[in-house]
Wavefront OBJ file of the C-alpha trace (Angstrom):
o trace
v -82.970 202.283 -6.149
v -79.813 202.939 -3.915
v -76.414 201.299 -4.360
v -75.989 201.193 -0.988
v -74.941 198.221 0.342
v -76.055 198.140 4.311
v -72.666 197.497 6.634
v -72.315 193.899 8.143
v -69.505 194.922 10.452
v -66.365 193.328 8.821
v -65.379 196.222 7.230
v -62.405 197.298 10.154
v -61.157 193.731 10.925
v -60.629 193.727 6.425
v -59.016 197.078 6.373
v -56.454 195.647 8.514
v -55.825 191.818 7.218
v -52.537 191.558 5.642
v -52.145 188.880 3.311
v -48.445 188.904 3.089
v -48.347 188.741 6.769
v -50.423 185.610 6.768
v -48.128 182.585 5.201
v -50.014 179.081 5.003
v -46.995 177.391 5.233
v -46.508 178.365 8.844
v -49.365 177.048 9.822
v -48.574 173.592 8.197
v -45.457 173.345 9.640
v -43.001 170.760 8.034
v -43.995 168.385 4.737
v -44.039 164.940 5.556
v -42.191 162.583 4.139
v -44.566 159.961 1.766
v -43.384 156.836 3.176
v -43.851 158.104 7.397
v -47.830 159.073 5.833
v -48.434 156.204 4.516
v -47.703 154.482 7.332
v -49.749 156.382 9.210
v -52.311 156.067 7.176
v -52.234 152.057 7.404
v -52.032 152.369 11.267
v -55.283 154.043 11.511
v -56.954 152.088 9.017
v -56.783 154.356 5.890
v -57.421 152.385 2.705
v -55.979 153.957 -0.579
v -57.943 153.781 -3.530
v -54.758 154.522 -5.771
v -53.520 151.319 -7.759
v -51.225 149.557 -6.720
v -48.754 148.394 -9.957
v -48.695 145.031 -10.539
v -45.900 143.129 -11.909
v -45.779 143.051 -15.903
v -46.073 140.087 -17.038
v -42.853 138.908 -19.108
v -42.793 139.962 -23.022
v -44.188 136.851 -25.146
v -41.351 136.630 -27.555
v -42.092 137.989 -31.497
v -41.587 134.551 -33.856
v -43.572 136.173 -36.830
v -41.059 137.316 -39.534
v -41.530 137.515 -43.522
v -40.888 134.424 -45.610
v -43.266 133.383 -47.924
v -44.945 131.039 -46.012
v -48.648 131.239 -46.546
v -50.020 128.121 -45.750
v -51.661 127.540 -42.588
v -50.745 123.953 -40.827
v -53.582 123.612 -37.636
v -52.696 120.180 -35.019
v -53.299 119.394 -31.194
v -50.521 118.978 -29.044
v -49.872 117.896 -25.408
v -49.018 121.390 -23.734
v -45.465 119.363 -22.921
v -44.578 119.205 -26.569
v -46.076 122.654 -27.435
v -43.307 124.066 -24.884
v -40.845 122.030 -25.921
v -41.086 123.249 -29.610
v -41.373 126.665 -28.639
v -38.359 126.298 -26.264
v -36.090 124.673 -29.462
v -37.482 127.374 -31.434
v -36.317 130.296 -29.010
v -33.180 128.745 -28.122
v -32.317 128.511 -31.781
v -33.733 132.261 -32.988
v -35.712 130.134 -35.616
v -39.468 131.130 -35.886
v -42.102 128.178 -35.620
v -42.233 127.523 -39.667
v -38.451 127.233 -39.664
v -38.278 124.976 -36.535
v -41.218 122.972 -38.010
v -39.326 122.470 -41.460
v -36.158 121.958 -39.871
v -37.925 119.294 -37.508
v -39.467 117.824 -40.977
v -35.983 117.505 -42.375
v -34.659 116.163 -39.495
v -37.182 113.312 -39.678
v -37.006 112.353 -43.028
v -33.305 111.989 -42.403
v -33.726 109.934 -39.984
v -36.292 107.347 -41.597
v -36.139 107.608 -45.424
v -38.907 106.857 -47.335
v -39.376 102.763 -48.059
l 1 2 3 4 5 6 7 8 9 10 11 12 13 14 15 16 17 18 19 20 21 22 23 24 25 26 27 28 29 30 31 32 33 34 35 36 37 38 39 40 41 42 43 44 45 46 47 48 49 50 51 52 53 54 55 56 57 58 59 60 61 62 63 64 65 66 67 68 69 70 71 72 73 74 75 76 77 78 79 80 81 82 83 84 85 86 87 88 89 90 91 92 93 94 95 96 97 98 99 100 101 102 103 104 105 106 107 108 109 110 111 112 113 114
């Protein structure tokens, strides 16, 4: 068995290639700037399948803290009132077991007991 490989004729045209000679930017030309692409792009009809960011939703606020409470207190609410206690309870730093005992105290103040 021979190790000789028969000649396809590229063998001159290789001899002479010079890679340093050959620079792929030249034949790019210029970068583009992302935004004139895109637009180009959207002219001819190009859909990106890249997400698109969507707004973040604003941060619920953090009411839990540690105090002892322990017992759970379940009701139903009109969604009016809900907000309302939540706004008092934001505007006020208190969390919703403060608010609620502060509300409670608030109440029996104003009717006493008969």
């Amino acid at each position: 068995m021979s190790n000789n490989r028969p000649d396809l004729g590229f063998g001159d045209e290789l001899d002479q290639f010079d890679p340093a000679a050959w620079n792929d930017r030249k034949l790019k030309g210029p970068t583009p700037q992302k935004a004139v692409t895109r637009q180009v792009a959207e002219a001819v009809g190009f859909r990106s399948r890249e997400p698109i960011p969507a707004a973040l939703p604003p941060a619920k606020v953090d009411r839990r803290r540690r105090t002892g409470r322990n017992a759970q207190f379940n009701l139903k609410a009109t969604p009016e009132t809900i907000e309302a206690f939540c706004q008092i309870a934001d505007e006020q730093h208190w969390g919703l077991g403060e608010t609620l005992e502060k509300a409670v105290l608030l109440l029996c103040r104003e009717y006493p007991a008969k």
